[in-house]
C-alpha positions in Angstrom: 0.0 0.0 0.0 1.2 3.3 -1.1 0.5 5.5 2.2 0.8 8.8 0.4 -2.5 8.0 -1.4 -4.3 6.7 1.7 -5.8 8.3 4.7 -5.9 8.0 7.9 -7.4 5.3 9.5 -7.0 1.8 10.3 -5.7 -0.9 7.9 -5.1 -4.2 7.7 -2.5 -6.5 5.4 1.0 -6.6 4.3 2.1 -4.1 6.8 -0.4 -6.0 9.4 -2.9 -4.5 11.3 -1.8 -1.5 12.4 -3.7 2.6 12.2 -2.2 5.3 10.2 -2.0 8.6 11.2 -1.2 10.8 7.5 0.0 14.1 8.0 0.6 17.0 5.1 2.3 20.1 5.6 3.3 23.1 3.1 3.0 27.3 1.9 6.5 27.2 4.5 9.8 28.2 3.9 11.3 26.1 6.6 12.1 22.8 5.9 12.8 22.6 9.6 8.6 23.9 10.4 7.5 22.3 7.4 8.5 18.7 8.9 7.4 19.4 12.3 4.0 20.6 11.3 3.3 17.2 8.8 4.8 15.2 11.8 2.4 17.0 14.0 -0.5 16.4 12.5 0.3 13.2 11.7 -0.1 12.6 15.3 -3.6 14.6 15.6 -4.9 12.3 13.1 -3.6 9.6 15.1 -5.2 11.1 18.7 -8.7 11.1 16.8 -8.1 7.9 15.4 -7.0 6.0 18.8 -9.8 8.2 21.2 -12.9 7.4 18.4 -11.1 3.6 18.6 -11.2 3.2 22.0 -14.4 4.9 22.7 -16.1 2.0 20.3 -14.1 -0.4 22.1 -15.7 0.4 25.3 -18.9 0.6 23.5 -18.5 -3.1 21.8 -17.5 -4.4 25.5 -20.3 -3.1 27.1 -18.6 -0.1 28.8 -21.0 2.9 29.6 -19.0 5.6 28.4 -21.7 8.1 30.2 -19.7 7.3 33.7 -17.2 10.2 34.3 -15.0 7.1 36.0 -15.0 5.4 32.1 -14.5 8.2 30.1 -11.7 9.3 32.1 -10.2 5.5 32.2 -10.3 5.9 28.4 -8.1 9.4 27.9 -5.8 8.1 30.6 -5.9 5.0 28.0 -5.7 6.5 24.9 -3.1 8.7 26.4 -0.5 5.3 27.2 -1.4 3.9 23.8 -0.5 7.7 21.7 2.9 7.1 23.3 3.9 4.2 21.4 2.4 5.7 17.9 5.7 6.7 15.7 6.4 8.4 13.0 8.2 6.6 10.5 8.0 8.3 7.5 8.0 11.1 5.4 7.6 11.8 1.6 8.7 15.3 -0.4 6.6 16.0 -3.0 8.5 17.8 -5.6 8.1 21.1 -6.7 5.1 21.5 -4.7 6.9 22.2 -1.7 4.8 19.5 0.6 5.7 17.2 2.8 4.2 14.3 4.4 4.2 12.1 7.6 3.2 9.6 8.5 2.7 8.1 12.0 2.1 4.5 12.7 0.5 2.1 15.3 0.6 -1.4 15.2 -2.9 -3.0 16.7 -0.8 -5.7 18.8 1.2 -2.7 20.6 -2.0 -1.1 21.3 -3.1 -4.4 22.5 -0.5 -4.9 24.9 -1.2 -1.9 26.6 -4.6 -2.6 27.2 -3.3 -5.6 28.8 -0.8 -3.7 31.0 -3.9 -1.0 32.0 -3.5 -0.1 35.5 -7.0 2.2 35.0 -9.3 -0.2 34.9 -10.5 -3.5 37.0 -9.3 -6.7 35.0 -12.7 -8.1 34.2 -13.1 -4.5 32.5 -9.4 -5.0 30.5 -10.5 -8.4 29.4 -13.3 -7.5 28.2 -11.5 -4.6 26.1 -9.3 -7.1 24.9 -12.0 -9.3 23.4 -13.4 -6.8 21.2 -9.9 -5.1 20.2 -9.8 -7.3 16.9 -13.0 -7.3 16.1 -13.4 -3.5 16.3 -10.5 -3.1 14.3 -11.8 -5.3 11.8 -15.0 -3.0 11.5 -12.8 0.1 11.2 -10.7 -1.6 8.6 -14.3 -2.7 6.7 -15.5 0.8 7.1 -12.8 2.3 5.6 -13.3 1.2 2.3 
């Protein structure tokens, strides 16, 4: 998959499962401001991506999102999983004077901090856990 033609979401296949964060910066002089502000947001796109994730997670496991307690279990959540999104690449266009990023988040990384959440009582992690595939799978289906 050429990423530079995709958006941002979640995908599935040679690269695995994983959610892309695409960011596209340009109209600067700075090379310096124009990769910082593609990396950038790159990594809003991915902070959308991950909370809407996560909030239909909790939704598909029966979490009631409504509770101040869950909704804040699920920022401090989405908040541990942001921190292991990288980016890990960029792409000059030419002439036009854009850049892109692109930041990246493999499903089983997110997984495993779900597993390691200190937020939330373990029935509530396992059944987070349960659903992470399948939810993927819907946002992979939904994509296209």
């Amino acid at each position: 998959m050429d990423w530079t033609t995709a958006s941002s979401g979640a995908y599935a296949g040679d690269q695995g499962r994983v959610f892309f964060g695409i960011g596209r910066a340009s109209g600067m002089h700075s090379a310096t401001l124009l990769r910082a502000s593609a990396d950038n947001q790159a990594q809003s796109e991915m902070a959308g991506l991950i909370k809407a994730y996560l909030f239909a997670l909790a939704d598909a496991a029966g979490i009631d999102t409504s509770r101040t307690e869950d909704r804040q279990m699920l920022f401090d959540l989405s908040r541990d999983v942001l921190q292991q999104a990288r980016i890990v690449d960029h792409r000059y266009r030419d002439g036009s004077g854009t850049v892109m990023a692109l930041c990246r988040l493999d499903l089983e990384r997110l997984k495993q901090v779900l597993a390691a959440n200190r937020y939330a009582d373990p029935s509530v992690t396992k059944r987070l856990l349960l659903q992470a595939d399948k939810m993927h799978a819907e946002m992979v289906a939904h994509q296209f």
